[in-house]
C-alpha positions as CSV (number, residue, x, y, z in Angstrom):
1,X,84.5,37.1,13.0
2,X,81.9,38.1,15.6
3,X,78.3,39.2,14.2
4,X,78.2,43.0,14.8
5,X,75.6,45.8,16.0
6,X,72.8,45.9,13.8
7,X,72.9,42.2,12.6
8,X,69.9,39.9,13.1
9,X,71.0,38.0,16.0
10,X,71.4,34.1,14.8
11,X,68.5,31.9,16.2
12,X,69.1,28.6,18.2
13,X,67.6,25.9,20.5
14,X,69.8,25.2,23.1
15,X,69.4,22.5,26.3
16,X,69.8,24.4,29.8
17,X,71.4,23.2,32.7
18,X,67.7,21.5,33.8
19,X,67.6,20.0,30.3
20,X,64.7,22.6,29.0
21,X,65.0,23.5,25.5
22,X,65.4,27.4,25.4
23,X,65.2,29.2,21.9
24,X,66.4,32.5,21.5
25,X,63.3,33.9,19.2
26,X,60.8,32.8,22.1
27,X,61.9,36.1,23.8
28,X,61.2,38.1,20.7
29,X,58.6,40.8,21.2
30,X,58.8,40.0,24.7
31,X,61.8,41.0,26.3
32,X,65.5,42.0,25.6
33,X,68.1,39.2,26.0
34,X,72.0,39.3,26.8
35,X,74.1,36.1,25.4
36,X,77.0,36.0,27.2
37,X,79.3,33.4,26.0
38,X,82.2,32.5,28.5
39,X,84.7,29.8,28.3
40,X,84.6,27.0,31.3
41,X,82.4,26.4,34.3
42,X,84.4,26.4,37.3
43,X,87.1,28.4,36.3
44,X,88.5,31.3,38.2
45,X,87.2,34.2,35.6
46,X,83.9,33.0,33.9
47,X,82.9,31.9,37.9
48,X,83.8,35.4,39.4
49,X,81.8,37.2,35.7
50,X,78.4,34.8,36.3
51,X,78.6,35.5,39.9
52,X,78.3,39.2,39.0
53,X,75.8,38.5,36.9
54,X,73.7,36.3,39.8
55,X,74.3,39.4,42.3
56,X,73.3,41.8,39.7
57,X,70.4,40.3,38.1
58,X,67.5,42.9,39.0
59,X,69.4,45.2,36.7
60,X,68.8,43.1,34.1
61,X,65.5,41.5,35.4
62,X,64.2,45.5,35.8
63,X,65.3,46.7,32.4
64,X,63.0,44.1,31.0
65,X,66.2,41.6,30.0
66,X,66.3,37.7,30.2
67,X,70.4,36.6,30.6
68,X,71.1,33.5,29.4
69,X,74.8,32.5,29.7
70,X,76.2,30.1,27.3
71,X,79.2,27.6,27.4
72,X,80.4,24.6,25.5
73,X,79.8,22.3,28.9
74,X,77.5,19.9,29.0
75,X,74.6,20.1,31.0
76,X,75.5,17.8,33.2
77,X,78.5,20.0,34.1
78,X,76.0,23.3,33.7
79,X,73.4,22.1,36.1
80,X,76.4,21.1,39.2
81,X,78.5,24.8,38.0
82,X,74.5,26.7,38.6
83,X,73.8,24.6,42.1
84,X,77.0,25.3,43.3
85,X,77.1,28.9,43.1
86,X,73.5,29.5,43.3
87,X,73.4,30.6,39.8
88,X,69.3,31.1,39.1
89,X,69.4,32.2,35.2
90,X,70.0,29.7,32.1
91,X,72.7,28.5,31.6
92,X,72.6,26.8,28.1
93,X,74.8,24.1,27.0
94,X,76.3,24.5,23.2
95,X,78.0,20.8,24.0
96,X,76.8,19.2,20.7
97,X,77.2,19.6,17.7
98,X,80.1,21.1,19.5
99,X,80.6,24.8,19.3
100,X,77.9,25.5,16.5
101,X,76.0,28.0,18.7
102,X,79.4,29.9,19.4
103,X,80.6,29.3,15.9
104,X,77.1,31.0,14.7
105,X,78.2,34.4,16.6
106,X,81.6,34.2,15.9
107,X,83.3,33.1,19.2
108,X,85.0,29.9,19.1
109,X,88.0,29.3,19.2
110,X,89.2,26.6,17.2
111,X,92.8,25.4,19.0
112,X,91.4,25.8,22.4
113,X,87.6,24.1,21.6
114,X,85.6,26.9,24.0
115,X,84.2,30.1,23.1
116,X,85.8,32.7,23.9
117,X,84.0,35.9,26.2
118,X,81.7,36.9,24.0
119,X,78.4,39.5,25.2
120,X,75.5,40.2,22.5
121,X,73.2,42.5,23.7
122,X,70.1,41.9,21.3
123,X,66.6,44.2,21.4
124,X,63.0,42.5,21.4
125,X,63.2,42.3,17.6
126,X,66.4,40.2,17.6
127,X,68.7,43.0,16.2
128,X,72.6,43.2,18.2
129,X,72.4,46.4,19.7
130,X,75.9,45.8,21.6
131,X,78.4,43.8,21.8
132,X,82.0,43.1,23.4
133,X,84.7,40.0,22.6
134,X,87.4,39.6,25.2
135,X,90.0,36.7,24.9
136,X,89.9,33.7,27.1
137,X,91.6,35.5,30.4
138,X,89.9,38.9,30.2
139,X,86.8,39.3,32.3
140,X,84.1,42.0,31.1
141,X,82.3,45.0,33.2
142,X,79.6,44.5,33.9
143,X,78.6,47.7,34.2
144,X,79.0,48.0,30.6
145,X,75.9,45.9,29.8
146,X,73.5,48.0,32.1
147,X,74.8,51.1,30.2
148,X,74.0,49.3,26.8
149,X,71.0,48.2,28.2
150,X,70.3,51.8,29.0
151,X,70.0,52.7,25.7
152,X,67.3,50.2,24.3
Protein backbone atom coordinates (compact mmCIF):
# COMPACT_ATOMS: atom_id res chain seq x y z
CA UNK A 1 0.00 0.00 0.00
CA UNK A 2 1.16 3.44 -0.91
CA UNK A 3 2.10 5.92 2.07
CA UNK A 4 -0.76 8.47 2.19
CA UNK A 5 -1.19 12.43 2.67
CA UNK A 6 -0.10 13.31 5.96
CA UNK A 7 2.62 10.58 6.38
CA UNK A 8 6.21 11.48 7.03
CA UNK A 9 7.66 10.92 3.83
CA UNK A 10 10.33 7.83 4.07
CA UNK A 11 13.97 9.09 3.96
CA UNK A 12 16.62 7.68 1.49
CA UNK A 13 20.04 8.07 -0.22
CA UNK A 14 19.85 7.37 -3.62
CA UNK A 15 22.76 7.53 -6.64
CA UNK A 16 21.70 9.93 -9.56
CA UNK A 17 22.27 9.38 -13.01
CA UNK A 18 25.92 11.40 -12.56
CA UNK A 19 26.57 9.01 -9.59
CA UNK A 20 25.92 11.88 -6.83
CA UNK A 21 24.39 10.63 -3.72
CA UNK A 22 21.05 12.68 -3.29
CA UNK A 23 19.06 12.27 0.11
CA UNK A 24 15.67 13.18 0.36
CA UNK A 25 15.92 15.09 4.01
CA UNK A 26 18.76 17.43 2.42
CA UNK A 27 15.85 19.43 0.95
CA UNK A 28 14.10 19.70 4.26
CA UNK A 29 13.54 23.25 5.40
CA UNK A 30 14.71 24.22 2.13
CA UNK A 31 12.44 23.45 -0.52
CA UNK A 32 9.39 21.28 -1.55
CA UNK A 33 10.22 18.04 -3.45
CA UNK A 34 7.99 15.89 -5.93
CA UNK A 35 9.12 11.97 -6.18
CA UNK A 36 7.86 10.71 -9.07
CA UNK A 37 8.31 7.11 -9.46
CA UNK A 38 7.85 5.76 -13.15
CA UNK A 39 8.55 2.44 -14.48
CA UNK A 40 11.37 2.14 -17.50
CA UNK A 41 13.64 4.68 -19.15
CA UNK A 42 13.04 4.61 -22.68
CA UNK A 43 9.69 3.59 -22.76
CA UNK A 44 6.91 5.18 -24.68
CA UNK A 45 4.91 6.54 -21.41
CA UNK A 46 7.45 7.30 -18.61
CA UNK A 47 9.68 9.17 -21.73
CA UNK A 48 6.57 11.35 -23.04
CA UNK A 49 5.69 12.07 -18.61
CA UNK A 50 9.65 13.18 -17.81
CA UNK A 51 9.63 15.05 -20.98
CA UNK A 52 6.69 17.04 -19.56
CA UNK A 53 8.26 17.36 -16.71
CA UNK A 54 11.78 18.82 -18.57
CA UNK A 55 9.44 21.32 -20.52
CA UNK A 56 7.62 22.33 -17.52
CA UNK A 57 10.17 22.62 -15.01
CA UNK A 58 9.91 26.49 -14.07
CA UNK A 59 6.59 25.50 -12.64
CA UNK A 60 8.15 23.51 -10.34
CA UNK A 61 11.55 25.41 -10.13
CA UNK A 62 9.16 28.79 -9.33
CA UNK A 63 7.04 27.23 -6.70
CA UNK A 64 10.18 26.60 -4.76
CA UNK A 65 10.12 22.52 -5.79
CA UNK A 66 13.21 20.22 -6.50
CA UNK A 67 11.76 17.08 -8.87
CA UNK A 68 13.59 14.23 -8.55
CA UNK A 69 12.34 11.26 -10.68
CA UNK A 70 13.00 7.86 -9.57
CA UNK A 71 13.30 4.45 -11.44
CA UNK A 72 14.60 0.94 -10.73
CA UNK A 73 17.40 1.53 -13.76
CA UNK A 74 20.70 1.70 -13.05
CA UNK A 75 22.56 4.72 -13.46
CA UNK A 76 24.28 3.72 -16.13
CA UNK A 77 20.98 3.43 -18.00
CA UNK A 78 19.72 6.82 -16.07
CA UNK A 79 22.59 8.93 -17.11
CA UNK A 80 22.19 7.77 -21.33
CA UNK A 81 17.85 8.03 -20.79
CA UNK A 82 18.80 12.05 -19.19
CA UNK A 83 21.47 12.80 -22.19
CA UNK A 84 19.26 11.64 -24.61
CA UNK A 85 16.26 13.63 -23.98
CA UNK A 86 17.98 16.49 -22.47
CA UNK A 87 16.53 15.60 -19.17
CA UNK A 88 18.35 18.33 -16.60
CA UNK A 89 16.67 17.19 -13.07
CA UNK A 90 17.75 13.89 -10.97
CA UNK A 91 17.07 11.20 -11.90
CA UNK A 92 17.79 8.67 -9.06
CA UNK A 93 18.54 5.09 -9.58
CA UNK A 94 16.62 2.61 -6.84
CA UNK A 95 18.79 -0.33 -8.87
CA UNK A 96 20.13 -1.97 -5.65
CA UNK A 97 19.01 -3.28 -3.14
CA UNK A 98 16.51 -3.60 -5.87
CA UNK A 99 13.20 -1.81 -5.38
CA UNK A 100 13.67 -0.88 -1.60
CA UNK A 101 13.20 2.90 -2.26
CA UNK A 102 9.88 2.04 -4.16
CA UNK A 103 9.04 -0.74 -1.82
CA UNK A 104 9.50 2.10 1.11
CA UNK A 105 6.48 4.23 -0.57
CA UNK A 106 4.53 1.47 -1.61
CA UNK A 107 5.03 1.23 -5.35
CA UNK A 108 6.55 -1.88 -6.54
CA UNK A 109 5.39 -4.18 -8.12
CA UNK A 110 6.48 -7.46 -7.31
CA UNK A 111 5.64 -9.77 -10.71
CA UNK A 112 6.74 -7.06 -12.98
CA UNK A 113 10.17 -5.91 -10.75
CA UNK A 114 9.56 -1.84 -11.51
CA UNK A 115 7.62 0.55 -9.71
CA UNK A 116 4.76 1.34 -10.74
CA UNK A 117 3.65 5.50 -11.50
CA UNK A 118 3.82 6.72 -8.33
CA UNK A 119 3.86 10.89 -7.49
CA UNK A 120 4.46 12.11 -3.73
CA UNK A 121 4.26 15.55 -3.38
CA UNK A 122 6.03 16.18 0.09
CA UNK A 123 6.24 19.98 1.92
CA UNK A 124 9.62 21.38 3.38
CA UNK A 125 9.02 19.42 6.62
CA UNK A 126 8.90 16.06 4.80
CA UNK A 127 5.06 15.49 5.37
CA UNK A 128 2.94 13.86 1.81
CA UNK A 129 0.79 16.59 1.03
CA UNK A 130 -0.39 14.78 -2.34
CA UNK A 131 -0.21 11.98 -3.94
CA UNK A 132 -1.41 9.85 -7.09
CA UNK A 133 -0.66 5.89 -8.08
CA UNK A 134 -1.37 4.97 -11.67
CA UNK A 135 -0.70 1.35 -13.03
CA UNK A 136 2.18 0.64 -15.33
CA UNK A 137 0.36 2.06 -18.72
CA UNK A 138 -1.39 5.19 -17.30
CA UNK A 139 0.42 8.36 -17.64
CA UNK A 140 -0.37 11.26 -14.94
CA UNK A 141 -1.34 15.20 -15.53
CA UNK A 142 0.77 17.05 -14.98
CA UNK A 143 -1.16 19.67 -14.32
CA UNK A 144 -2.24 17.98 -11.31
CA UNK A 145 1.08 18.44 -9.49
CA UNK A 146 1.15 22.37 -10.14
CA UNK A 147 -2.38 22.46 -8.66
CA UNK A 148 -1.09 20.37 -5.53
CA UNK A 149 1.76 22.41 -5.48
CA UNK A 150 -0.53 25.35 -5.33
CA UNK A 151 -1.67 24.59 -2.26
CA UNK A 152 1.63 24.32 -0.14
Amino acid sequence: MAIQVGDQAPDFELRDNHGATVKLSDFRGRKNVVVLFYPFAFTGVCTGELCEVRDNLPQFSDRDTQVLAVSNDSIHTLRVFAEQEGLEYPLLSDFWPHGNVSRAYGVFDEDKGCAVRGTFIIDKEGVVRWTVVNGLPDARDLSEYVKALDTL
